[in-house]
DSSP file (Angstrom, degrees, kcal/mol; ACC not computed):
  #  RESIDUE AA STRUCTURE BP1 BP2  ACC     N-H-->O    O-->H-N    N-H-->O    O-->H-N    TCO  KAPPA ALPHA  PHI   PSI    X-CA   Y-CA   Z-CA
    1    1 A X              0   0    0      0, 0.0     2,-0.2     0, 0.0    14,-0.1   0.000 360.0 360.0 360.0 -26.5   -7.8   -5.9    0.9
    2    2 A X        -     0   0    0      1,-0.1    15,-0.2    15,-0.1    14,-0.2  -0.733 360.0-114.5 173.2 146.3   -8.6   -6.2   -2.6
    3    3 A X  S    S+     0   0    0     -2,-0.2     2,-0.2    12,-0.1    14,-0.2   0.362  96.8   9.4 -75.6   7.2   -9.8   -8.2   -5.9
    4    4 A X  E     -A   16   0A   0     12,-1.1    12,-2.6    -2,-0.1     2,-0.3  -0.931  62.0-164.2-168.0 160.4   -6.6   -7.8   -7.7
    5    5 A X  E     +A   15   0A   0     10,-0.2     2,-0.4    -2,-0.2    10,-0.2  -0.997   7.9 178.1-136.5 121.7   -2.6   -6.6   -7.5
    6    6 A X  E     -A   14   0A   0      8,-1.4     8,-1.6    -2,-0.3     2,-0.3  -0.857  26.9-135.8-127.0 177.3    0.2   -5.7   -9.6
    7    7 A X  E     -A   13   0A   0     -2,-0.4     6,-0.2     6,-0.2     2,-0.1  -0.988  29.6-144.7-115.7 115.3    3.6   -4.5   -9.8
    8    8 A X    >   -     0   0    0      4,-1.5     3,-0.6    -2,-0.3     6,-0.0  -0.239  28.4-108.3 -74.8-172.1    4.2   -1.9  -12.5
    9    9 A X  T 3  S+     0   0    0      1,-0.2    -1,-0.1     2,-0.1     0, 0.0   0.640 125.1  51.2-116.3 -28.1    7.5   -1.6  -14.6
   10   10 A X  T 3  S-     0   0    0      2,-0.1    -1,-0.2     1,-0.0     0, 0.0   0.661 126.1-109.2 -79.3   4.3    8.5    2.0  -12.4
   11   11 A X    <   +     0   0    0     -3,-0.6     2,-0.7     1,-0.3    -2,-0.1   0.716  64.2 150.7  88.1   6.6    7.7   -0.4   -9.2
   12   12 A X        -     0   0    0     35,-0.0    -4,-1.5     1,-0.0     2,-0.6  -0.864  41.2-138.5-110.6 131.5    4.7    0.6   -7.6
   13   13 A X  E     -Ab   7  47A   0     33,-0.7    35,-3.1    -2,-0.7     2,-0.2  -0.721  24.7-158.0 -97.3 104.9    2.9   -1.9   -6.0
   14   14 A X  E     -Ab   6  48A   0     -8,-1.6    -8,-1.4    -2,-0.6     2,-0.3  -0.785  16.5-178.5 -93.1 157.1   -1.3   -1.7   -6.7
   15   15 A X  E     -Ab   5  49A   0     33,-2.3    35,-3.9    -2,-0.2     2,-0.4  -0.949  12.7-169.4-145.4 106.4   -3.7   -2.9   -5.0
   16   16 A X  E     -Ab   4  50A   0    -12,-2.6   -12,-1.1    -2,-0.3     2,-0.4  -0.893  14.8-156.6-110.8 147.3   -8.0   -2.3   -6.4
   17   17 A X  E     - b   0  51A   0     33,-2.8    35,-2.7    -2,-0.4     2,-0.5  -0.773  18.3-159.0 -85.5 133.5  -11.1   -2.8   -5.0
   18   18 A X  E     + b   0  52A   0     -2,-0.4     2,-0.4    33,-0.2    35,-0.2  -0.956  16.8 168.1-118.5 121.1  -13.3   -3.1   -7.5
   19   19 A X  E     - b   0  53A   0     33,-4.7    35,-2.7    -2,-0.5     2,-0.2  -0.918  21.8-141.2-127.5 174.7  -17.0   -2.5   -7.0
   20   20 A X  E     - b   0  54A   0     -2,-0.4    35,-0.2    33,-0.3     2,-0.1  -0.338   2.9-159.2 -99.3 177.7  -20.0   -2.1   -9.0
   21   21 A X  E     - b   0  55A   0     33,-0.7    35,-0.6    -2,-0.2     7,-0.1  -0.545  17.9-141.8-160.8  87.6  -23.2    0.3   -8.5
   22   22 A X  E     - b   0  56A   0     33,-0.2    35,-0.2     1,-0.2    32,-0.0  -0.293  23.7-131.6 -35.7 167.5  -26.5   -0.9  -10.4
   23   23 A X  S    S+     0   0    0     33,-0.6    -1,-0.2    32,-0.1    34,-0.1   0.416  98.8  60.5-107.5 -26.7  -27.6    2.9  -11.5
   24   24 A X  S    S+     0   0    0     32,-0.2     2,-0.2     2,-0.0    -2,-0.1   0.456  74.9  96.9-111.5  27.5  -31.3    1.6   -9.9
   25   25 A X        -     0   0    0      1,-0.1     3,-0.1    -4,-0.1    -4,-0.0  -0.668  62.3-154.4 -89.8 160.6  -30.7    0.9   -6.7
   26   26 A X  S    S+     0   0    0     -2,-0.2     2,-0.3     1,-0.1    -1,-0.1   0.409  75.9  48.7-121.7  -2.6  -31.5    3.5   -4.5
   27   27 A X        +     0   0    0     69,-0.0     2,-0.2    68,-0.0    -1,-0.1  -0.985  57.9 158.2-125.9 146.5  -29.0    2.7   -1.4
   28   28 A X        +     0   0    0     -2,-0.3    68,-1.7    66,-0.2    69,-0.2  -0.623   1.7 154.9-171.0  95.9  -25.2    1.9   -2.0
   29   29 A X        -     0   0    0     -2,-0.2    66,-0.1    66,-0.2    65,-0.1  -0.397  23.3-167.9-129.1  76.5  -22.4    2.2    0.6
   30   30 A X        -     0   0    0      1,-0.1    63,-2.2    -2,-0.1     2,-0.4  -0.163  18.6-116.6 -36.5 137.2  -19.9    0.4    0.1
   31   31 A X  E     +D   92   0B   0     61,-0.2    61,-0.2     1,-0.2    -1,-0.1  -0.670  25.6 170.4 -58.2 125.2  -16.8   -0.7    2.0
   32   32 A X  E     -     0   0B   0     59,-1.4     2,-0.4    -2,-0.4    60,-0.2   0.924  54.2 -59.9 -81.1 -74.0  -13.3    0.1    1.0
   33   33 A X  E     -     0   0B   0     58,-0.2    58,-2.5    56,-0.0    -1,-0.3  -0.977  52.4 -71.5-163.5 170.4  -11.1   -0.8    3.5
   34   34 A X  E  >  -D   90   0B   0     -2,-0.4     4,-1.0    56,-0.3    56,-0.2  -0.188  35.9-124.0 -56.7 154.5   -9.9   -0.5    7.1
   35   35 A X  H  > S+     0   0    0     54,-1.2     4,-0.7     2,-0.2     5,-0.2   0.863 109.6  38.3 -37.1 -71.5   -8.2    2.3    8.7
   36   36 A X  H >> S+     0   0    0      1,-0.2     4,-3.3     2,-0.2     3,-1.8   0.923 108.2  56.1 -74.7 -40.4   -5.6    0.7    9.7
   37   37 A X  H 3> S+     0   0    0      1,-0.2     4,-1.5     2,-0.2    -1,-0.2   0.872 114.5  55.4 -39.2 -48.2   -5.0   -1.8    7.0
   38   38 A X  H 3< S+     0   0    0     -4,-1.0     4,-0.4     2,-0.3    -1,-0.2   0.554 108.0  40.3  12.9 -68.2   -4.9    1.6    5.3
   39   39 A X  H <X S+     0   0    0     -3,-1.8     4,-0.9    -4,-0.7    -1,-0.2   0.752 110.7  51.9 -99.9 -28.2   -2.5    3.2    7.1
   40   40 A X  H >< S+     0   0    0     -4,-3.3     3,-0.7    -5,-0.2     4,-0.5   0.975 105.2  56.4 -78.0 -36.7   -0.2    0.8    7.6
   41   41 A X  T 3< S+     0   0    0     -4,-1.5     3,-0.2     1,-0.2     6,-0.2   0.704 105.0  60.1 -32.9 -34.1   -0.1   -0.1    3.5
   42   42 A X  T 34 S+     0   0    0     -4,-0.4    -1,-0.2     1,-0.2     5,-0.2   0.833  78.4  83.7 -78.8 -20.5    0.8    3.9    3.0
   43   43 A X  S << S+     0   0    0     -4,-0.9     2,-1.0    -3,-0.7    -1,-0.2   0.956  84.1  73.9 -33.5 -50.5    4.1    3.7    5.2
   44   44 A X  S >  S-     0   0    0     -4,-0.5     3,-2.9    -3,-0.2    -1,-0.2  -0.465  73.6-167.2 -60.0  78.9    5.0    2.6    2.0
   45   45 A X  T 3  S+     0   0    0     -2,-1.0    -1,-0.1     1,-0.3    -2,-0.1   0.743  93.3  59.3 -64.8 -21.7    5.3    5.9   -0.5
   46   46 A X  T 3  S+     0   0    0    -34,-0.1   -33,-0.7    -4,-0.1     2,-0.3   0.733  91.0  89.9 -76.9 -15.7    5.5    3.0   -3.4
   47   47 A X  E <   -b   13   0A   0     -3,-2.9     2,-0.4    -5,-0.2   -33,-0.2  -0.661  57.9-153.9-102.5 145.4    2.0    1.3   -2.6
   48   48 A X  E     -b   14   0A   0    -35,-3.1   -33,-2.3    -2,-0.3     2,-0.6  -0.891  17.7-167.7-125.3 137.6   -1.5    1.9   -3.9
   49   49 A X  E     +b   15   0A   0     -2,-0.4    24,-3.2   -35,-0.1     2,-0.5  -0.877  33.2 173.9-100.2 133.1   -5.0    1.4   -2.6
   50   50 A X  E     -bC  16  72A   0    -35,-3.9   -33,-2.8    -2,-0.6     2,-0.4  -0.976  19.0-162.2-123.9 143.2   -7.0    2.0   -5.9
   51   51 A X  E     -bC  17  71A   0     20,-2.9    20,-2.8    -2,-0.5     2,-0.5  -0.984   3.6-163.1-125.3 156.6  -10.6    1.5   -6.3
   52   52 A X  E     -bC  18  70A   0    -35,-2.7   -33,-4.7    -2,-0.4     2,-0.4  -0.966  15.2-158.2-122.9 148.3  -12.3    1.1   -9.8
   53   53 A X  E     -bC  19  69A   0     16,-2.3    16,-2.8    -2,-0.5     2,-0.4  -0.968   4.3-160.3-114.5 140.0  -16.0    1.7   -9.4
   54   54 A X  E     -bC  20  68A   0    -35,-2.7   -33,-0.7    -2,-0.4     2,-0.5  -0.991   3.6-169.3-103.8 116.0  -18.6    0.1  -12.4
   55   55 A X  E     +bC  21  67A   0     12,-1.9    11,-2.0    -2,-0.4    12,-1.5  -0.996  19.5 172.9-132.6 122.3  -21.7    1.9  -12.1
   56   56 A X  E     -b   22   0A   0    -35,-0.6   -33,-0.6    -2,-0.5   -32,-0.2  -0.540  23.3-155.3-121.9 149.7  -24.4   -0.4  -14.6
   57   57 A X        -     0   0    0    -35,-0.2     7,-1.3    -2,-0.2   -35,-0.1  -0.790  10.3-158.1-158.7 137.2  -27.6   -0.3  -15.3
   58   58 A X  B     +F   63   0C   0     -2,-0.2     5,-0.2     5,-0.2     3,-0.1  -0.327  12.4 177.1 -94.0 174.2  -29.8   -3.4  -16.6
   59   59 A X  S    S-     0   0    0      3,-0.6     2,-0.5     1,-0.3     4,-0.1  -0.209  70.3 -24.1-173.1  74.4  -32.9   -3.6  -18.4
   60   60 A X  S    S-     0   0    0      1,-0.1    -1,-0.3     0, 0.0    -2,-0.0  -0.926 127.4 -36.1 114.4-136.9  -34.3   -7.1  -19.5
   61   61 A X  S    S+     0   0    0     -2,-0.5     2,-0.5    -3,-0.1    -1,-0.1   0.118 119.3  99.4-100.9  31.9  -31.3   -9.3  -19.7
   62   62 A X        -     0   0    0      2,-0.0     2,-0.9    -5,-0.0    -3,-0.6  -0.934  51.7-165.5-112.8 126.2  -28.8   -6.3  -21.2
   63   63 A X  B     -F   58   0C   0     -2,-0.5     2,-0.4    -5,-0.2    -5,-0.2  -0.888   1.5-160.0-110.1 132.7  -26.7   -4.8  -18.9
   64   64 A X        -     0   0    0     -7,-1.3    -7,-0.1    -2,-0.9    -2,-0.0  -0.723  17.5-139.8-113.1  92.1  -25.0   -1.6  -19.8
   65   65 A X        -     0   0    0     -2,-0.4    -9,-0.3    -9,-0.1     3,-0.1  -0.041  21.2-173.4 -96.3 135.5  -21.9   -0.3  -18.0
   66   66 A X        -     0   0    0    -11,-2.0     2,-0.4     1,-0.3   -10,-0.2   0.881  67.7 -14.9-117.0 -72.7  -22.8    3.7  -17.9
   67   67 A X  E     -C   55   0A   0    -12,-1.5   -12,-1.9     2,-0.0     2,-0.6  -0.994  55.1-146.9-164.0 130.5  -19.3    4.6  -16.5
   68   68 A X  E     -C   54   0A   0     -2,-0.4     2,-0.7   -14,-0.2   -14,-0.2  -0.850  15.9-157.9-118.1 138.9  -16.1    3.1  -14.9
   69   69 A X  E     +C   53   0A   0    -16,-2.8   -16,-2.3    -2,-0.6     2,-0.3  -0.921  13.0 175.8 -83.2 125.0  -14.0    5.1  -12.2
   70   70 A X  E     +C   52   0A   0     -2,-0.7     2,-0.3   -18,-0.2   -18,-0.2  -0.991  23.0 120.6-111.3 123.9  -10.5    4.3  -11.5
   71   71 A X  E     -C   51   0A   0    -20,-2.8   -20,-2.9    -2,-0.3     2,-0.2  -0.986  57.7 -83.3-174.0 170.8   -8.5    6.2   -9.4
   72   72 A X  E >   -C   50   0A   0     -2,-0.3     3,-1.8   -22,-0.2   -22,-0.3  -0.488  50.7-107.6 -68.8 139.2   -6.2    6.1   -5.7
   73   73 A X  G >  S+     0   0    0    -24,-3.2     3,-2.5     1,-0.3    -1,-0.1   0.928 111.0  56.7 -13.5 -57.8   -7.9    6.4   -2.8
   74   74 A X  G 3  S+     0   0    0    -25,-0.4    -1,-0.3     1,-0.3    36,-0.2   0.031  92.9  70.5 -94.4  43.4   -7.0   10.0   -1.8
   75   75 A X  G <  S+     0   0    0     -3,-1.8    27,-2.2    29,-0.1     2,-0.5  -0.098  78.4  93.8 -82.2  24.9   -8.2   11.1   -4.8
   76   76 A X  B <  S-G  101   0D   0     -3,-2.5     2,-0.3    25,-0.2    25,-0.2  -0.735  86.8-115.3 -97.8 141.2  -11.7   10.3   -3.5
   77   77 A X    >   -     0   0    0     23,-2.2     3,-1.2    -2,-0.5    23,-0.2  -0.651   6.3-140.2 -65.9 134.4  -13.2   13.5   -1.8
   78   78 A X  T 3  S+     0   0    0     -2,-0.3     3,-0.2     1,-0.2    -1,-0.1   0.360  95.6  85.2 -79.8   9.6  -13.7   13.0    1.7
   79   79 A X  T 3  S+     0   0    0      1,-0.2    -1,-0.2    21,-0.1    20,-0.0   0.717 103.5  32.1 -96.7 -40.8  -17.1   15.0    0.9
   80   80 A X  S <  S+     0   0    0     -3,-1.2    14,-1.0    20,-0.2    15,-0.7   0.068 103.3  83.9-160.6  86.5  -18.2   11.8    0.1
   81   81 A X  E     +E   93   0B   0     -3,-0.2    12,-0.2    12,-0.2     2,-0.2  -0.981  47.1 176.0-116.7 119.5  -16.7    9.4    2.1
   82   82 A X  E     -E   92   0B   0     10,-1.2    10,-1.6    -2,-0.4     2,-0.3  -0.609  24.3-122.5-126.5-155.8  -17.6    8.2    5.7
   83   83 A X  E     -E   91   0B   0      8,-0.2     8,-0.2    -2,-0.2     2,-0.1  -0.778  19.7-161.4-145.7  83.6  -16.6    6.0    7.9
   84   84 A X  E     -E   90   0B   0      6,-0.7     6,-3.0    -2,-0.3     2,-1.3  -0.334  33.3 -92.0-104.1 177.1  -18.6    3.1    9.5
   85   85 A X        +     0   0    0      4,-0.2     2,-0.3     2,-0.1    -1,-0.1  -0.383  68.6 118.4 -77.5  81.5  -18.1    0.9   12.6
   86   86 A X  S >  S-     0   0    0     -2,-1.3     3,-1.8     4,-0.1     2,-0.9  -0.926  84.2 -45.5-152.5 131.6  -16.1   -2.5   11.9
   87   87 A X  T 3  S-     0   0    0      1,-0.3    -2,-0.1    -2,-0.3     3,-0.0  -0.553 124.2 -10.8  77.4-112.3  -13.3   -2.8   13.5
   88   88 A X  T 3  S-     0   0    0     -2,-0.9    -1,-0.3     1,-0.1    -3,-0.0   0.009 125.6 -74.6-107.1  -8.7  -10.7   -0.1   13.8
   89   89 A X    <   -     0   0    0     -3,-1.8   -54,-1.2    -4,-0.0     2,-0.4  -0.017  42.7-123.8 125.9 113.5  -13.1    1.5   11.0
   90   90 A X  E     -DE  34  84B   0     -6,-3.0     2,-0.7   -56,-0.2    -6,-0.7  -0.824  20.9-126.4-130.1 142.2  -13.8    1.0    7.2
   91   91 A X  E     - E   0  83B   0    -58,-2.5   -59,-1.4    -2,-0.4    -8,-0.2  -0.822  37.1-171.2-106.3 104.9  -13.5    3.6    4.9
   92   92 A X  E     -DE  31  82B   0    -10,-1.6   -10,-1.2    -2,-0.7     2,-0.6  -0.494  30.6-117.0-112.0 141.0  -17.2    3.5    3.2
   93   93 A X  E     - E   0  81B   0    -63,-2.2     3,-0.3   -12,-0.2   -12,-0.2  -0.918  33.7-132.1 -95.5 125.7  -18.4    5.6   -0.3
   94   94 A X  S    S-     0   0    0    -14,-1.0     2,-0.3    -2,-0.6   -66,-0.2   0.973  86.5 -16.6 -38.5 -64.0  -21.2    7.9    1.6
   95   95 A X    >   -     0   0    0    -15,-0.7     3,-1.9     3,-0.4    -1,-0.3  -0.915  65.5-136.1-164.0 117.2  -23.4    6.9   -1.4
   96   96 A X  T 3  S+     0   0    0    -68,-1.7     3,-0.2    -2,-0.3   -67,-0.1   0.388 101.3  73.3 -83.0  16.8  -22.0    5.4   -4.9
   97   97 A X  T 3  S+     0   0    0    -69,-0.2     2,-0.5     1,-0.2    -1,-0.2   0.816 101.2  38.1 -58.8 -50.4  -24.4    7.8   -6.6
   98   98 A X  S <  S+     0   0    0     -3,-1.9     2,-0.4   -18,-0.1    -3,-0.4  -0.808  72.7 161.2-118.5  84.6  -22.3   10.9   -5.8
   99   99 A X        -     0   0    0     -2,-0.5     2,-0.4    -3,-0.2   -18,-0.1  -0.816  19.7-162.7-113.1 144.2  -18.5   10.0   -6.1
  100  100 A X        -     0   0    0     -2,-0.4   -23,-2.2   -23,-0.2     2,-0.4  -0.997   1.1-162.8-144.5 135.2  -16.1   13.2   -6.5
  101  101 A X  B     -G   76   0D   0     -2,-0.4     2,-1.0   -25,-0.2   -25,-0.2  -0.890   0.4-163.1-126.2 133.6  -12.7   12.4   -7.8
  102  102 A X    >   -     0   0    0    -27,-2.2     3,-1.0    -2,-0.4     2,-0.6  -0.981  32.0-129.0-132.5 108.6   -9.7   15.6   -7.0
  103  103 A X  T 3  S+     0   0    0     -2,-1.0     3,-0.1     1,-0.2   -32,-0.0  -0.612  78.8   3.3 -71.9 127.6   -7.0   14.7   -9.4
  104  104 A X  T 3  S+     0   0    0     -2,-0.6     2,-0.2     1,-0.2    -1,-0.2   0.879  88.2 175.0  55.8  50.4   -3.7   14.4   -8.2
  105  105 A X    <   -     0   0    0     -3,-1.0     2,-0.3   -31,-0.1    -1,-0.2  -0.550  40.4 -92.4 -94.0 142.6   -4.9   15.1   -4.8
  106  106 A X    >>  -     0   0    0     -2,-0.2     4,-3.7     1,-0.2     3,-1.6  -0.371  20.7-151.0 -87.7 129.9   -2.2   14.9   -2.1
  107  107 A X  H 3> S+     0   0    0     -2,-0.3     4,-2.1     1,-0.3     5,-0.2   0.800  96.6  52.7 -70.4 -30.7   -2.0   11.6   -0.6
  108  108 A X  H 3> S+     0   0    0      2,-0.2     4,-0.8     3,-0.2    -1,-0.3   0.548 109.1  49.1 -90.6  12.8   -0.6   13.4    2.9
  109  109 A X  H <> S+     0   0    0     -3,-1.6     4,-1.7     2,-0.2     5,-0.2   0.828 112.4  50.8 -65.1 -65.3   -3.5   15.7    3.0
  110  110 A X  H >X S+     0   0    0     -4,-3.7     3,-9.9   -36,-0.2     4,-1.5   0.905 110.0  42.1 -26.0 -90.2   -5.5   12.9    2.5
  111  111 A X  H 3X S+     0   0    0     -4,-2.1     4,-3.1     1,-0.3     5,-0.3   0.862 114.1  59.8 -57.3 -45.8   -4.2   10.6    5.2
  112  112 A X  H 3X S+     0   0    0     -4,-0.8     4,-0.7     1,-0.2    -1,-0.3   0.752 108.1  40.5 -60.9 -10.3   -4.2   14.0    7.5
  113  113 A X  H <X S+     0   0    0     -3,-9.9     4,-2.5    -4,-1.7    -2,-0.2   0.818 111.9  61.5 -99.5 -15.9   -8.0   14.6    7.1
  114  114 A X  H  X S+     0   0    0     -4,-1.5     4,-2.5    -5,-0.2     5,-0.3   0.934 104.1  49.0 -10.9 -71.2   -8.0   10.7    7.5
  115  115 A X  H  X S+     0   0    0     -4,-3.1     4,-1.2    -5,-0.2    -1,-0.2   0.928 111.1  46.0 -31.2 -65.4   -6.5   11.5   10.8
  116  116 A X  H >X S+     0   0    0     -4,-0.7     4,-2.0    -5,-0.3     3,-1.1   0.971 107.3  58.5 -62.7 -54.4   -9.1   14.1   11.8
  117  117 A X  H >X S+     0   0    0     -4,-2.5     4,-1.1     1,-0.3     3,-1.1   0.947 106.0  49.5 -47.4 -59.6  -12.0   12.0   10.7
  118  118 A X  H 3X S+     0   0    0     -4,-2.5     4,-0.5     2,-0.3    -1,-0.3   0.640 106.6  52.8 -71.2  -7.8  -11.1    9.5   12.9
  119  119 A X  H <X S+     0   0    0     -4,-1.2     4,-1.3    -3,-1.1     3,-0.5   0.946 111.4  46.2 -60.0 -49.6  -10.6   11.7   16.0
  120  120 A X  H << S+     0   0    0     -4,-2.0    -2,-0.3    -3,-1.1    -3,-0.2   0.432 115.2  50.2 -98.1   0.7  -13.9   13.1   15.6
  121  121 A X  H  X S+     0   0    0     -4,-1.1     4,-0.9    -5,-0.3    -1,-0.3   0.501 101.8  57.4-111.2  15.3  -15.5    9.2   15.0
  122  122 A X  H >X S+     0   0    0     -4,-0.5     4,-1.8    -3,-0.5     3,-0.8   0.899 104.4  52.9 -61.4 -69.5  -13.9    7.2   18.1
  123  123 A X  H 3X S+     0   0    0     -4,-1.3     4,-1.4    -5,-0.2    -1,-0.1   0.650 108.3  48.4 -50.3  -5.1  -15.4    9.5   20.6
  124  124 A X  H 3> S+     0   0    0      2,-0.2     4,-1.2     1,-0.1    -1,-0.2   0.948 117.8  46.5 -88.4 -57.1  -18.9    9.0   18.9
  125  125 A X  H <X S+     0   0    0     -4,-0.9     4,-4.5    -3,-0.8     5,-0.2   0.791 105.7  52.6 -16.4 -51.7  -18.0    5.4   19.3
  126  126 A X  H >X S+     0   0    0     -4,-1.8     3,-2.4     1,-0.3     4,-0.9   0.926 111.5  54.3 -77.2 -88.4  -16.8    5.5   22.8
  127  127 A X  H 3X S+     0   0    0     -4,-1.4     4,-1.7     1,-0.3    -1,-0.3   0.612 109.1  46.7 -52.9 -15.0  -20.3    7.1   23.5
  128  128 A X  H 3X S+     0   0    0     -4,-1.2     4,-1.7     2,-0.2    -1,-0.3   0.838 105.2  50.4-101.5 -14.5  -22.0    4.7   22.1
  129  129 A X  H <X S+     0   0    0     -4,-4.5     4,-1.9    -3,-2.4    -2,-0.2   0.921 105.8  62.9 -42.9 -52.2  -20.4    1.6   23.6
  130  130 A X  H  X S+     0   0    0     -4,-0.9     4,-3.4     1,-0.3     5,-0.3   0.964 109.5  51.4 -61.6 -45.7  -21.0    3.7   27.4
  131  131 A X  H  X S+     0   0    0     -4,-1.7     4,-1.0    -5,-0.3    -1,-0.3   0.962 107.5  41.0 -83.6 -16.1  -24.7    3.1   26.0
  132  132 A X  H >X S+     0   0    0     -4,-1.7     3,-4.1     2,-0.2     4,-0.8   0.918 112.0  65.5 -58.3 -81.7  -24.6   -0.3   25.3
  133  133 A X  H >X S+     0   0    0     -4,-1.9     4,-2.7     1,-0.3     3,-1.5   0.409 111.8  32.4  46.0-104.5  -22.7   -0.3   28.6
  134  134 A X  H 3< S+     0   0    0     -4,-3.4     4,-0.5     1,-0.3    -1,-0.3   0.464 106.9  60.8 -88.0   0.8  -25.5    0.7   30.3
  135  135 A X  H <X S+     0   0    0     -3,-4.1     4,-1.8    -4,-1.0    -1,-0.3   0.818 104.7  53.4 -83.9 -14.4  -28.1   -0.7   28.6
  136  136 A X  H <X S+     0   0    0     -3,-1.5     4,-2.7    -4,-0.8     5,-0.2   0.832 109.9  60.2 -77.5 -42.7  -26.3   -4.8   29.5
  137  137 A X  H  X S+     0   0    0     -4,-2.7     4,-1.9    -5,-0.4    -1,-0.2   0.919 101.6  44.4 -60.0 -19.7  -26.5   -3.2   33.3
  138  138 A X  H  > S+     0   0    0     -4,-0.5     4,-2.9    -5,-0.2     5,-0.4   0.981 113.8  50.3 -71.7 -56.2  -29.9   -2.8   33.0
  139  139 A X  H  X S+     0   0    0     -4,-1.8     4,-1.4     1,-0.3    -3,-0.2   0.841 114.4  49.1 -24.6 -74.0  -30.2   -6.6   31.4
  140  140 A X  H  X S+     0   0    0     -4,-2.7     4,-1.3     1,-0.2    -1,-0.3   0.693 106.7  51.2 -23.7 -52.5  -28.1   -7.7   34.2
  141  141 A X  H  X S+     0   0    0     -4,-1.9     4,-0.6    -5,-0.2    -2,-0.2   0.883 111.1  44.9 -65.4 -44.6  -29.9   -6.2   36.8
  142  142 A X  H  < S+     0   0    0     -4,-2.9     4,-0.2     1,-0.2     3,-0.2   0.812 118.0  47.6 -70.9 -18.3  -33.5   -7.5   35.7
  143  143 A X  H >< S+     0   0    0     -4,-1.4     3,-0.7    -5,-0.4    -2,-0.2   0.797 105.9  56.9 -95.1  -7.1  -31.9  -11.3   35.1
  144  144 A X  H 3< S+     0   0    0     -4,-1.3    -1,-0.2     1,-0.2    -2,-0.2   0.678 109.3  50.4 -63.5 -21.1  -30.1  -11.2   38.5
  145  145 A X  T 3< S+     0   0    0     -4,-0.6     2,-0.2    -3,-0.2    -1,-0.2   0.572  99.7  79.0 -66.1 -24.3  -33.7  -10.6   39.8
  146  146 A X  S <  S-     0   0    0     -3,-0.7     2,-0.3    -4,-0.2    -3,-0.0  -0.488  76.0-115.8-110.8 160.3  -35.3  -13.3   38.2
  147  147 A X        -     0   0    0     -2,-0.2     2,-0.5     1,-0.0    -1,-0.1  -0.598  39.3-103.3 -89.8 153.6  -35.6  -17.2   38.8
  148  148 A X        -     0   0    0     -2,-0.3    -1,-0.0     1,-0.2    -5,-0.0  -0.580  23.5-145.9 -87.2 146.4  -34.3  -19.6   36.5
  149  149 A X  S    S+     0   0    0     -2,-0.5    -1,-0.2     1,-0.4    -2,-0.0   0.339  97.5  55.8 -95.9  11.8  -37.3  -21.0   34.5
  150  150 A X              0   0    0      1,-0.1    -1,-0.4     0, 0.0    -2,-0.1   0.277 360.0 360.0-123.3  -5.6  -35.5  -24.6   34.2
  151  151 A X              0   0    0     -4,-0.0    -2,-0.1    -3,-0.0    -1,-0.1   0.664 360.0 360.0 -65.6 360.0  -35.2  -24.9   38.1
């Protein structure tokens, strides 16, 4: 779930992701973590998914660290956050160019537009399984047709 963990001295159990972002690349979407892993880790009001983000940028052989983020998950704006297809669902930075941090942002707000997102991405899901679906009947139907080319 993530490259390193402590226990602080009040008791709260962290847990970061850390990733990088060259500054000249021109795609970056990282994964954070599953949904569910997710949601089951928050039962807990004492545990934290943190990511620190390193966003670099090189030039010969010097690399220069431009800015590092640190911060909980639900302080992440969901503005630009998505959600891609592994799994139950992995909770992906849209693009680690444009990260928007709400400070002290409430972690059950969060997990309730959590909620919502993932209403509104199964059913896209679900519709796109029905076309694979139907595109393996089609498959089926032309190799049920066909002779086998080792007979």
């Amino acid at each position: 779930m993530a490259d390193l963990a402590f226990t602080d001295k009040e008791g709260i159990y962290s847990v970061v992701d850390v990733k990088s972002h060259r500054e000249e690349t021109r795609f970056n979407m990282p994964n954070l973590t599953s949904v569910e892993r997710l949601a089951r880790f928050y039962e807990s009001d004492t545990n934290v998914f943190a990511v620190m983000l390193i966003r670099y940028s090189v030039e010969g052989i010097h690399l220069t660290v431009t800015e590092v983020i640190f911060t909980p998950i639900e302080f992440l704006d969901w503005d630009c956050l998505t959600v891609g297809a592994l799994g139950w669902g992995q909770v992906q930075i849209a693009d680690a160019k444009e990260i928007r941090v709400k400070e002290r942002y409430s972690r059950r707000r969060w997990m309730l537009q959590l909620c919502e997102v993932m209403m509104e991405f199964y059913p896209r899901e679900i519709a796109k399984i029905r076309d694979r679906m139907d595109r393996f009947d089609q498959v089926k139907a032309y190799w049920e047709t066909r002779e086998d080319v080792w007979d």
